[in-house]
C-alpha beads as a LAMMPS data file, in Angstrom:
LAMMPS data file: protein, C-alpha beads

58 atoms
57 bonds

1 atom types
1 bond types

-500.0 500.0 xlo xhi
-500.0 500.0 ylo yhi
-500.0 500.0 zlo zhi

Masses

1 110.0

Atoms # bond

1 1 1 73.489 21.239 -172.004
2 1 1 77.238 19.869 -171.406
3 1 1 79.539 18.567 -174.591
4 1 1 79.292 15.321 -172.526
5 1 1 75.319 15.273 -173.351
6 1 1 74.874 16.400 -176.822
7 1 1 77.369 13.729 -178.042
8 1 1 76.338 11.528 -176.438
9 1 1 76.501 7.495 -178.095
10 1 1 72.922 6.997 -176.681
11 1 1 70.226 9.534 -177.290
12 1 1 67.480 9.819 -174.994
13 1 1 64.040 8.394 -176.614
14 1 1 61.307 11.182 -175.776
15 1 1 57.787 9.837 -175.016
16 1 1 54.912 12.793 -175.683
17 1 1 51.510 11.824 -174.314
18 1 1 48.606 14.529 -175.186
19 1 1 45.490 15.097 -174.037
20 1 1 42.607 17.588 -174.209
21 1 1 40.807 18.774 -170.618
22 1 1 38.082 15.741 -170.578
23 1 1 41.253 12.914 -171.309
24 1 1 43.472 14.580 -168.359
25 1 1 42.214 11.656 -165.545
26 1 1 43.147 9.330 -167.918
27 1 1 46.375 10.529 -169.232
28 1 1 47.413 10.471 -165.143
29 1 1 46.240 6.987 -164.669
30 1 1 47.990 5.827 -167.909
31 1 1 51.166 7.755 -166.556
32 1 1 50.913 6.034 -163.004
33 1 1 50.746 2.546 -164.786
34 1 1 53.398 3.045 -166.942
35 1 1 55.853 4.923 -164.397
36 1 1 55.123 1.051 -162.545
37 1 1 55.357 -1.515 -165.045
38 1 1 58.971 0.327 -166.419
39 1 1 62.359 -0.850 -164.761
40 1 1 64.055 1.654 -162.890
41 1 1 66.858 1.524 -165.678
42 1 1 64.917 2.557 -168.467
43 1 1 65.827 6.460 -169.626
44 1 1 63.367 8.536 -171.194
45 1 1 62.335 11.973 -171.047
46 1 1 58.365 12.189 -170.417
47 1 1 56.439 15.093 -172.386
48 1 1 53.280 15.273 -170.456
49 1 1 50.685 17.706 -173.005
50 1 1 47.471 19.038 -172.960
51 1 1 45.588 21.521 -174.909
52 1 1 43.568 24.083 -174.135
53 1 1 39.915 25.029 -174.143
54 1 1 39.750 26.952 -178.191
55 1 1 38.317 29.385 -176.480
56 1 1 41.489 30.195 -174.590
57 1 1 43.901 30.268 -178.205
58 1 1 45.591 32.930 -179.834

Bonds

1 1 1 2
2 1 2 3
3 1 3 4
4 1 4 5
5 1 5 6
6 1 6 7
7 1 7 8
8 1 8 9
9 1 9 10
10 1 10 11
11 1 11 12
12 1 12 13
13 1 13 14
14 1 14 15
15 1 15 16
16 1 16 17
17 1 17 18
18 1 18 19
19 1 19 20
20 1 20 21
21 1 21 22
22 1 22 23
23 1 23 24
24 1 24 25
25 1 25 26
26 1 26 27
27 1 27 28
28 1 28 29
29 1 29 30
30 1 30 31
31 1 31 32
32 1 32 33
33 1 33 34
34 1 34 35
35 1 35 36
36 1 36 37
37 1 37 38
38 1 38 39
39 1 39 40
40 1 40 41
41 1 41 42
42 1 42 43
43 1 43 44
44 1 44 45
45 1 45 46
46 1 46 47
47 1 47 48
48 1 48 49
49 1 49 50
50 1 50 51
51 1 51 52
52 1 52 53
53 1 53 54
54 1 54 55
55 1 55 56
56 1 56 57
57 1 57 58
């Protein structure tokens, strides 16, 4: 990260969208939609998340 970015006047708004293994189509088409309906000049940062199987965990 530069000093230009950290102070910057206008943070960055970041977006999470989650979703477990049976919601994953759904988050994509939701994604696809909004990535059209937003102008080009909107800034965000996109967390795309998705959890895994608890029989996979820690």
């Amino acid at each position: 990260m530069t000093d230009q970015h950290a102070s910057s006047q206008h943070p960055v708004p970041v977006v999470g969208i989650g979703a477990s293994a049976g919601g994953l189509e759904a988050m994509s088409q939701l994604i696809c939609r909004l990535d059209a309906a937003w102008p080009e000049s909107a800034q965000f940062t996109l967390l795309k998340l998705r959890s895994l199987a608890a029989s996979l965990g820690h």
